[in-house]
N, C-alpha and C positions, 0 to 999 in steps of 0.2 A: 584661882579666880581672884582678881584683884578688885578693890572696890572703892570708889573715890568717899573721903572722909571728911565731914566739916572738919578744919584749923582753923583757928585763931592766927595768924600770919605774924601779929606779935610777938605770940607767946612760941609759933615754929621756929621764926628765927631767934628768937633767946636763945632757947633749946640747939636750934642748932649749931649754932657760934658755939657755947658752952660743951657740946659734945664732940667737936672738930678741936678746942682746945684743950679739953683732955686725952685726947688721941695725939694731939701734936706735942703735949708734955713727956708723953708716954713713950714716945719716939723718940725725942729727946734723952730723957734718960736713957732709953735702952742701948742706942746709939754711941751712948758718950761712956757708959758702961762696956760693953761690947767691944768699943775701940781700944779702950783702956786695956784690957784685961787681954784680948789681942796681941795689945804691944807688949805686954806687960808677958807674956807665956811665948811668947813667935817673937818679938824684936829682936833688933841687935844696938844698945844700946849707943855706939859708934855709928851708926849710918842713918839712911832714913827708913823711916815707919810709914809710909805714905800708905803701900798698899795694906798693912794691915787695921790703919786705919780705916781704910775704903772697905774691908771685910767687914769690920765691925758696924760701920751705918750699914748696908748691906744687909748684915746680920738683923742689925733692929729694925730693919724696913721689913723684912721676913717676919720677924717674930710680932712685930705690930699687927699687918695685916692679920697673921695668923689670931693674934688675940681679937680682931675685930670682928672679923666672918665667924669665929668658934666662939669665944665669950662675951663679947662686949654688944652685939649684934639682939641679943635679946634682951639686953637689959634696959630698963624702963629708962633710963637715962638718955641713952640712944633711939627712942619710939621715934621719935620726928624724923630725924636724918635717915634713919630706916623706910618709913614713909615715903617721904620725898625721892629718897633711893628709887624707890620701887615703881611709885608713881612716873618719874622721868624714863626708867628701861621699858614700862608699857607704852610709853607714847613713842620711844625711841623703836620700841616693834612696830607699829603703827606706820610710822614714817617710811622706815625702811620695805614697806610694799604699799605707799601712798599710791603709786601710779595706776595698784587693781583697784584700791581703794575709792579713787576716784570715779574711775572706767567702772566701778559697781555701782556707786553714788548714780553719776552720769547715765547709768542704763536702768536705773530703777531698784536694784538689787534690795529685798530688807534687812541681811545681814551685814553689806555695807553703809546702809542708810544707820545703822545701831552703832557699827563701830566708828566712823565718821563723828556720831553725837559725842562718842565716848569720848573721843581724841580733841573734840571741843571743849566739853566740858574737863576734863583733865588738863590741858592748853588753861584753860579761866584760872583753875584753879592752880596750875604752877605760876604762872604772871602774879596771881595775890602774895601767894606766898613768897617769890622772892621781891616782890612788890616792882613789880616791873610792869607801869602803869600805859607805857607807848605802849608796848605787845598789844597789851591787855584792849586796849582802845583798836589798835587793828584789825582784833578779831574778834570785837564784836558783830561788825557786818556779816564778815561770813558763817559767824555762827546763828545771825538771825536769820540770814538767808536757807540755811539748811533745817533750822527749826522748823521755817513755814515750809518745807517739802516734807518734812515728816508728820507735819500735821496732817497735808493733802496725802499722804501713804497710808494715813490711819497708826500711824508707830508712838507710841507712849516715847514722848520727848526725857524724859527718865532715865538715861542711859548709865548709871554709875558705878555700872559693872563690867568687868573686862577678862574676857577668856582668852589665854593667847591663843588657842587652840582655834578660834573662831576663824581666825587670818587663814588657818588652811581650807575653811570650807568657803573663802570667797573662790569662785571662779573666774576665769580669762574671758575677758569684756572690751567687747572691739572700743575704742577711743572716738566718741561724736568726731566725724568728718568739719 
């Protein structure tokens, strides 16, 4: 269950810049390490090292990621970009079966009328966050427009919860002619 969190959109992108440039350091060295040591154990000091240079970034692009998913992933350092992570592959689910989503919306549905709000209100608050003020203005209309349908469905407009699991119980909903 994922669940939309007040940020600060300041203090997100500090954070995030800041944790994208120690992963990028981290890379870096391992990279330059990795290459080295590479050439330095496999070269041939007469020819070229080309590919064992290309092993060693390679290498550290491996061993990064690995340090990111396994250690670097829970540490407080990382909360924000984690977040945002998390928060754009929920809306990126969302997206990816917009078309029932809609065809729910459009027929009435309440589980799509919820996940709809969700993907709104997730939508508002990625635009803050990477401070992306057109989007942001775009969709406002259509999110005021779908608020006043959930008001007339009776649905608590409070949607800051998201189950991905919800997207298998929408059902197949003919598209308004």
């Amino acid at each position: 269950m994922f669940e939309i969190r007040e940020q600060d959109p300041e203090v997100y992108r500090s954070r995030t810049r800041r944790s994208a440039l120690i992963i990028m350091v981290v890379f870096a060295v391992l990279a330059m390490a990795l290459s080295t040591l590479a050439v330095q154990v496999f070269g041939d000091p007469d020819g070229s090292n080309f590919r064992w240079n290309l092993l060693g970034v390679l290498a550290g692009l491996v061993v990064t990621l690995t340090l990111v998913r396994k250690l670097f992933w829970a540490q407080p350092w990382m909360a924000e970009a984690a977040y945002g992570w998390e928060l754009k592959r929920n809306l990126m689910r969302i997206t990816n079966v917009m078309h029932k989503v809609e065809a729910g919306v459009a027929a009435g549905d309440p589980m799509a009328l919820r996940i709809m709000r969700f993907y709104h209100l997730g939508l508002i608050q990625m635009h803050r966050l990477d401070d992306n003020s057109t989007a942001l203005l775009e969709l406002r209309a259509e999110s005021q427009t779908h608020l006043e349908r959930l008001e007339r469905a009776g649905i608590d407009p409070d949607q800051s919860r998201f189950d991905p699991g919800w997207l298998a119980e929408l059902g197949e909903f003919e598209k308004p002619a």
